[in-house]
N, C-alpha and C positions, 0 to 999 in steps of 0.2 A: 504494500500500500504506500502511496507516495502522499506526501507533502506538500504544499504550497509554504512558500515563508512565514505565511501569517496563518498556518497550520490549518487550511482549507482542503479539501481533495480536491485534486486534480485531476478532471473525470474526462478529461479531452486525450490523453493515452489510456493506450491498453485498454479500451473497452469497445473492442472489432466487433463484439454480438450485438451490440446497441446499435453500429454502421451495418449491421446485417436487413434491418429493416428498412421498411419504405416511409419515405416522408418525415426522417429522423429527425429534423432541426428543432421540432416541439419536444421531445426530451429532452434534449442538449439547452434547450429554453428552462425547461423544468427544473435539468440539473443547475442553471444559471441563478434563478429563483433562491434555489436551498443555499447558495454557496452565500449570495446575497444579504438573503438575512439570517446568515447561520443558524437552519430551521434543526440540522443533525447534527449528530457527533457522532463519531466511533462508538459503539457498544450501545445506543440506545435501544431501546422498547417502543414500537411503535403498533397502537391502535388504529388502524384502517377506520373509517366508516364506509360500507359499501352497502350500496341499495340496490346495486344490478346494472344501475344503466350508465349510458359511456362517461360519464365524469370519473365514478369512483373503479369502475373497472380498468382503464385506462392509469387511471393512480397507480391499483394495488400490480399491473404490467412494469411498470417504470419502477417501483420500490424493488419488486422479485427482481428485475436486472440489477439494481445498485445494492440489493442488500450485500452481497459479501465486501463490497468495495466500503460500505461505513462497518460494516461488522456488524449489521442490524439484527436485532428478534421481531419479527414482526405477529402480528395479529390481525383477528380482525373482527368488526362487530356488525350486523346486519339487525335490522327490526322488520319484524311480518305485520304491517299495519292490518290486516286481514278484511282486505277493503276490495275494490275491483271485481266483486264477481268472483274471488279466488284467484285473480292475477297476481295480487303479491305473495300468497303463498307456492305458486309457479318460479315467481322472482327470487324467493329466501330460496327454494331446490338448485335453484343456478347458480346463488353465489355458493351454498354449499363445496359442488359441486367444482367452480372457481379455487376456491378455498383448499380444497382436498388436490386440485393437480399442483398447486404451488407449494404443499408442504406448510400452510397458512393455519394456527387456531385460529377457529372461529367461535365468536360468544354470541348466541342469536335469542332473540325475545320476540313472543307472538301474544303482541294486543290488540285488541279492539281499540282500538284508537280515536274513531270517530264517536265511540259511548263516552271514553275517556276523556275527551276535549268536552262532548254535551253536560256530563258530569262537570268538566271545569267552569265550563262556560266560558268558553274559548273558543276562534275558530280555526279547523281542522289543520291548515297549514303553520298556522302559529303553535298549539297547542304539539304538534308530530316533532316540530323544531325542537321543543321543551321538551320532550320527553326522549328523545334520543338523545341529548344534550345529555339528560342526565342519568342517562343510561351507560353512556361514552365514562361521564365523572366516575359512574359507579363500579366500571370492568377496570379500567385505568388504574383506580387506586384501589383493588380488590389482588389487581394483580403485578403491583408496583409497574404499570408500565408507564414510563417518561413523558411521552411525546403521543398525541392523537393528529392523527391525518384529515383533513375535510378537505374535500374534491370539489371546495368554491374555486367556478372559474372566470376568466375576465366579462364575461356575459352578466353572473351574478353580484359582479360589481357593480355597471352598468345598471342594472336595476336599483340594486340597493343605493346607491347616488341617487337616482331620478325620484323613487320613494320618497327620500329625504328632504332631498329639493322640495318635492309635493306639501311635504309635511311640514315646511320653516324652520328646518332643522340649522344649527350653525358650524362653526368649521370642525368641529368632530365628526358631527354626522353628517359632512359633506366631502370628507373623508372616506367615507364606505367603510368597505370589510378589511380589518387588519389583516397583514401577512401574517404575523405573527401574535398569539393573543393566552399568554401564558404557557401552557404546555401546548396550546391549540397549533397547529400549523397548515395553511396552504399556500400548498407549492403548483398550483392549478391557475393562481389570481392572474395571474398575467398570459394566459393561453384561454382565445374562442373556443365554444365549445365547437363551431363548425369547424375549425383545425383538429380537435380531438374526433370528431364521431369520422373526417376524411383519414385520419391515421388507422383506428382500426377496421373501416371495411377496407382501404389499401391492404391492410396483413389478414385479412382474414377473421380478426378478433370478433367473437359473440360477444352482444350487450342486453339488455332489457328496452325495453321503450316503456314508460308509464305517460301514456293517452292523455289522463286529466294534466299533464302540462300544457297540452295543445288547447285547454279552454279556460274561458276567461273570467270564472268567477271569481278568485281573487284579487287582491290588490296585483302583488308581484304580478302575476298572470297578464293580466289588462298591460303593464310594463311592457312586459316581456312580447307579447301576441300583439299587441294594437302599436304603442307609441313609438318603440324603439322600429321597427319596422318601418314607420310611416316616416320618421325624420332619416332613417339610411335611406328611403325611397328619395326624400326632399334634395336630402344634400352630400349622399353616396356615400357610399361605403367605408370609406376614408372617416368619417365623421365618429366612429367610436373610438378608434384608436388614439383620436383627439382628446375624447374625454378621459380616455383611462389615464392621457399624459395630464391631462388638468387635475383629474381626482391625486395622484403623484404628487403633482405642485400643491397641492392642499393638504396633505399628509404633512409636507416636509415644513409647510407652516403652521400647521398642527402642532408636530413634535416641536417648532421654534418656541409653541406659545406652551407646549407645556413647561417646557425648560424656563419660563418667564416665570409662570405660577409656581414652582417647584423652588426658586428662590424667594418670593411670596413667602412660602412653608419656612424655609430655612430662617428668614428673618424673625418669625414666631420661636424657632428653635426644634420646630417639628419637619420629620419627613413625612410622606406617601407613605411610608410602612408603617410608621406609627400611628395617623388616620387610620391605616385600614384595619391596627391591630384594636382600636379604642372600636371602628365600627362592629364589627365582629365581636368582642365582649360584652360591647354596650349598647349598639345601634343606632348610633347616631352620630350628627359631628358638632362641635362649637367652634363658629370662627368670628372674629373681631372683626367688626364695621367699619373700623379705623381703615382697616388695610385695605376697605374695598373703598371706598369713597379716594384714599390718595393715589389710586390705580385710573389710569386712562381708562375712555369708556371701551375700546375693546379689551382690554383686560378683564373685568369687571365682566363683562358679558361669561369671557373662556372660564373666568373663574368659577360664577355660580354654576355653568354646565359643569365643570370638571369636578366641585365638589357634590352635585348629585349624580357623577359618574360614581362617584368614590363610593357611595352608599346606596345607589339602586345597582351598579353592576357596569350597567349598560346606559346609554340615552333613546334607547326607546318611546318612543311617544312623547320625547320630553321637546319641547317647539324657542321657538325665540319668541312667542307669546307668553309662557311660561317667566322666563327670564325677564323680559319686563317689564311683567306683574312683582316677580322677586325684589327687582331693582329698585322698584319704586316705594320699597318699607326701607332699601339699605343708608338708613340714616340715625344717627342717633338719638335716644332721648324718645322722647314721641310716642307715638301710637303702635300698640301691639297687634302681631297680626299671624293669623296665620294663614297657608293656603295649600290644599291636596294636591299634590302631584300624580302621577301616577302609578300602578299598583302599590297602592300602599304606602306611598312616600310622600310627606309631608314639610312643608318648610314654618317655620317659624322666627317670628322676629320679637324679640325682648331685650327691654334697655338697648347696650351696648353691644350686643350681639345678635347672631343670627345661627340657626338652627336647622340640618336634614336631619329629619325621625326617618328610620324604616321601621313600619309601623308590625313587620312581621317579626322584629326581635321585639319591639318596645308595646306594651299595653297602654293602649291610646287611653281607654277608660280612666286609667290612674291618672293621666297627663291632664286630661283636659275634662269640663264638665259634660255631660253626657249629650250627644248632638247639638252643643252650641260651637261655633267658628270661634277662635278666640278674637277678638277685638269685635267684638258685635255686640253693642251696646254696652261694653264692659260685662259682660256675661250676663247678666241679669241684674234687673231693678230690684227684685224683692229675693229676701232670705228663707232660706228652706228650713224646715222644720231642724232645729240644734239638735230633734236625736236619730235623724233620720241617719243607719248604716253605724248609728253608735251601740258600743258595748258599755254596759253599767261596770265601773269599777268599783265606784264605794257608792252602797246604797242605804237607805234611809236605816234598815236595822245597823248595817255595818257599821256608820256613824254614830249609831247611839252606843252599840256597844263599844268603839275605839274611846267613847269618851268617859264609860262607865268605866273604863281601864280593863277591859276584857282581851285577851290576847286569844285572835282570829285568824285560823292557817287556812288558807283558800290555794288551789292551785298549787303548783310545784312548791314547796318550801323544803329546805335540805334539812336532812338530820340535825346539822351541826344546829342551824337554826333551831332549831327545833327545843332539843335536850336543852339549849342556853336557856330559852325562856321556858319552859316549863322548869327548871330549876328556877327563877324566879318565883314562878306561879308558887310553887312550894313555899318555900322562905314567906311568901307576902301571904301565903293564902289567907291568913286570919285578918288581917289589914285590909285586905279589899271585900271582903267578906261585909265586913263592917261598913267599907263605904258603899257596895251595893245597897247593903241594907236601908241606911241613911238614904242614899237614891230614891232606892224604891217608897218609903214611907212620905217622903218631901213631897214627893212626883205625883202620887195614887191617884194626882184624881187626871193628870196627862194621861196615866197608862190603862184608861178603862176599858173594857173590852166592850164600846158601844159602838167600832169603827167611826167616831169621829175622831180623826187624827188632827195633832193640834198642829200652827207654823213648826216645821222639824224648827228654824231656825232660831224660835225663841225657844224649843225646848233644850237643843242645844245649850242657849244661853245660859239655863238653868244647873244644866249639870255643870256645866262649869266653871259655876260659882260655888258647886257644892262637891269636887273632888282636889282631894289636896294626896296624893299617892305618897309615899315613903320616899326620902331623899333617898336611899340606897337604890332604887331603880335608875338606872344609868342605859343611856343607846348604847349599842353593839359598838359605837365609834364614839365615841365622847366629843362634843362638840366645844370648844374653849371659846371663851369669850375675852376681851380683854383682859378680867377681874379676876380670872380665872373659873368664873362661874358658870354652870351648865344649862342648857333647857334639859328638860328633865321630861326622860320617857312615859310615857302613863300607856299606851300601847302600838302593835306594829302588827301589819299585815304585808303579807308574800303573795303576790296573783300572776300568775302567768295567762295572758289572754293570746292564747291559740292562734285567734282570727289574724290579728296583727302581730304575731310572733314576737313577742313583746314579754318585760318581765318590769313589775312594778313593783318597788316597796314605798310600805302607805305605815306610816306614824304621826301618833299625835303628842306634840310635847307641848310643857306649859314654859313658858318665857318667866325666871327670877331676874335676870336681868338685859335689859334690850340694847343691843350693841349692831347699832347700823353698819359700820364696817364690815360684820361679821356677814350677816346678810347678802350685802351689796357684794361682795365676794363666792357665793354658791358657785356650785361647779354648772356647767350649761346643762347635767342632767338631772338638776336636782332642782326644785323646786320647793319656797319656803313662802306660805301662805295663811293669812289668818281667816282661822275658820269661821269666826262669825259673822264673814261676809262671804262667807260658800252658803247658798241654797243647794241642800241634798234634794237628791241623789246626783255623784258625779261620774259622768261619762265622756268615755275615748273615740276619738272616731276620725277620719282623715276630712282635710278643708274641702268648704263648700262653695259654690258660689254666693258672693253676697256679702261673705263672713266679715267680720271687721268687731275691736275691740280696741280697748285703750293698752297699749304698749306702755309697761312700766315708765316711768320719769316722763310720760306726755302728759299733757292736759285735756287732749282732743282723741276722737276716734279717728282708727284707721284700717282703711281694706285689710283684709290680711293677704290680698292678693297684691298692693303698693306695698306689704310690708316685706315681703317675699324678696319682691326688686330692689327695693333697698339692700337688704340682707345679703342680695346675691343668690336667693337661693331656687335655681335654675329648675322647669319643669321635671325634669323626669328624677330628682333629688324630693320633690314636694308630696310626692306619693309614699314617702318613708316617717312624713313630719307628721306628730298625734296630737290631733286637739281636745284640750280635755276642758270639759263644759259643763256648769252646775244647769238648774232649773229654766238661768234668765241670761246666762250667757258665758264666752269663753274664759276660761281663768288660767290655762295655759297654752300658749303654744310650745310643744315640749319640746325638749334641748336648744331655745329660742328666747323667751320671754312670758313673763307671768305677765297677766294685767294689774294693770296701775289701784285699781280698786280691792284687789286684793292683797295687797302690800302687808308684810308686817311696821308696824309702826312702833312706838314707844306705848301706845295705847291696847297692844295687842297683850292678849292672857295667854291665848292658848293658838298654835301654827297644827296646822296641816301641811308637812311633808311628804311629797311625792319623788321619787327617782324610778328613772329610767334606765333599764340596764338591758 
């Protein structure tokens, strides 16, 4: 095997069997293609797709001649769309039978394909593409092979350009079909098909014809049967060979403008592989609005198509109507927006930045309120019911007895937990004994059994003028205050809530001495609140539209959807945030801020503590 300098084969010696054919200069074209965009190496795995007719049989002819010249393994994969009357299961016998004289595995799949697209809801040529696409993915990497062949030839270019054209596609999609597209490779893009189907009746070579390309009901089809036709009639046959040099010329300014965006990336401090690695984790992308507004306006155009390349895949369906529509939110500050893209892809625009969801990794439901567009009317005028999709955490019993000093295991709570305060219970049990009792006899005529239940809020009030617990009961963490003095345990509850995968401990301590520093200092998951401005029962639940509360150290109300922005804290993070809500409104956004009305003050007795863990 020989060399070139720059470690290419050199397929123009030594290959007399290739000069044994007629009309050889379309291989020698082919081989020209692979060296081009270095589609092979020595010892690759190569996947065929073959469906029978003269594209891919003509392929898998010119591989079998070069395979020993790269040291190839090849394959190959066919699908029986089981369509035609039974013509394509005639088609899968042939390439078999192809396959078997070359010495060729073959990995073959027989579906219904035209149920399978009505089931997608798709139509039949789009939906056959998808599904050998990812049939191809799934032999390839089942059987580490390298490299997959597809038999697009410069005919299939030519369409896919005029498509594009059709559709307002911009310089990607007017670009067409890569040569080269990850492991994907065609080495076919630059050879007519009427050069290939004149190479094998010259030798004799059998192929397939599948009929439904001679009509015109789909898009491609009409392309291919009516337009291209009528302008080679207009302005002669010379006139493709033009375009395929133009779609060329457009490629090569393609790749200019990626290299443009790709420093773009760099100036962020981020590559393409690391977008694609956050896409694929996470499903989506964030990129700063700074950098599209100081970008010329075609930049700014390549950019937003290139970043929903990066998270749809492809640009399919995606238009320079689309772009903009985008363009016209990329500005800062302002109005939020969002707007659907196609299959599933969505853009959004917040504060400072802007936003592609692929909606097939990311749960839209969590993101956004349920079939409202965001920026449309700011979601809504009015507020939804505060317990609508909430979980009761601490409820009306729960509260009387945390306050009666009753120790309450709900949910996961660990042993260790466990033994510590029931050895308290021990030690105090004569002590609170006494103060139940006192409770009970104070209270008698709150705890009648004629269901009229009284304000929880004032009775509340009550016990907690009437419980004084044992200085020896101390928190699991002893809390210092400047003085060195404690708030002092009276009782604690463990709940794990399932729903939101969540773990909460719930204490009520009385304040000896009030030290604002000590407060204004909690951790973000902890939350220090005076109870007798909580209406029980209290409940967790994630934000709603509408929601809004006074943010500790304000004076005024605020969205909790402006407080979010402020915060920084981006949609698809806001589905993790727990709000936790009395009777008449929010008293925490958790690991966020308490509200203002629920503060502990110097006037405070007795806090409700909340952490999240």
């Amino acid at each position: 095997m020989k060399f070139k300098e720059n470690k290419k084969f050199n397929f123009f010696k030594d290959l007399n069997i290739i000069n044994s054919f007629n009309k050889v200069d379309i291989i020698y074209d082919l081989i020209k293609t692979i060296e081009k965009y270095d589609m092979l190496s020595s010892g690759d795995c190569v996947l065929i797709s073959i469906s029978g007719g003269p594209d891919s049989v003509f392929l898998t002819h010119v591989f079998n001649l070069i395979k020993n010249k790269y040291n190839l393994k090849l394959y190959a994969f066919h699908l029986d769309h089981l369509t035609r009357n039974g013509q394509s299961t005639k088609d899968a016998a042939f390439v078999s039978d192809l396959c078997k004289k070359y010495s060729i595995t073959l990995f073959s799949e027989k579906i219904d394909v035209k149920r399978w697209c009505t089931e997608k809801k798709i139509n039949f040529q789009e939906g056959a593409r998808l599904l050998r696409k990812s049939l191809l993915e799934k032999y390839s990497n089942e059987n580490a092979i390298n490299k997959i062949a597809i038999a697009h030839n410069a005919d299939d270019n030519l369409e896919t350009f005029f498509m594009n054209l059709i559709r307002g596609a911009g310089l990607r999609g007017l670009s067409a079909i890569k040569p080269v597209s990850g492991k994907i490779i065609r080495p076919l893009l630059y050879i007519f098909k009427k050069d290939i189907t004149d190479f094998l009746i010259s030798n004799n070579i059998s192929f397939c014809v599948d009929r439904t390309n001679l009509e015109s009901k789909y898009f491609r089809n009409k392309i291919r049967n009516r337009l291209i036709p009528f302008m080679e009639s207009e302005f002669g046959e010379g006139f493709k060979n033009n375009i395929v040099k133009a779609i060329e010329n457009l490629k090569l300014a393609n790749d200019y403008v990626d290299k443009e965006i790709i420093e773009i990336f760099k100036k962020q401090n981020i590559s393409v592989q690391d977008i694609a690695e956050v896409i694929y984790n996470k499903g989506f992308i964030k990129f700063p609005i700074l950098n599209i507004i100081n970008s010329d306006d075609f930049l700014k155009t390549a950019l937003i198509f290139k970043l929903i390349e990066l998270v749809k895949g492809s640009l399919k369906d995606i238009t320079l109507e689309n772009i903009t529509d985008i363009l016209k939110f990329c500005y800062q500050k302002g109005e939020n927006k969002k707007i659907n893209l196609s299959d599933g892809i969505f853009f959004v625009k917040e504060g400072d930045f802007i936003y592609f969801y692929d909606g097939k990794k990311v749960n839209l439901n969590s993101l956004f309120i349920s079939g409202k567009n965001f920026g449309d009317d700011d979601f809504s005028k009015e507020n939804k019911n505060i317990f609508d999709d909430g979980i009761i955490v601490i409820s009306e019993d729960d509260a009387r007895s945390l306050l009666a000093g009753e120790k309450i295991f709900k949910g996961n709570l660990s042993s260790k937990n466990k033994d510590e305060i029931e050895n308290k219970e021990k030690n105090n049990k004569e002590t609170k004994r006494g103060y139940k009792e006192k409770n009970k006899e104070e209270n008698k005529e709150k705890y009648k059994e004629d269901n009229n239940e009284p304000d929880l809020r004032t009775d509340l009030t009550i016990l907690n003028n009437n419980i004084k617990p044992d200085n020896d009961i101390k928190p699991k963490n002893s809390i210092k205050s400047e003085n060195n003095l404690k708030p002092i345990l009276i009782s604690e509850i463990n709940k794990t809530i399932n729903e939101l995968d969540a773990k909460i401990n719930i204490k009520v301590l009385n304040i000896i001495n009030y030290d604002k520093k000590f407060f204004t200092q909690a951790e973000k998951n902890e939350a220090y609140m005076d109870i007798n401005s909580i209406k029980f029962p209290v409940v967790v639940r994630n934000w709603h539209a509408g929601d809004s509360f006074i943010p500790l150290g304000l004076n005024g109300e605020k969205k909790l959807q402006d407080f979010f922005i402020d915060s920084g804290i981006t949609f698809h993070l806001r589905k993790k945030i727990f709000v936790f809500c009395d009777l008449e409104k929010i008293i925490w956004v958790g690991n966020l801020r308490i509200d203002d009305r629920v503060k502990v003050s110097e006037k405070t007795k007795t806090i409700l503590y909340l952490r999240l863990t």
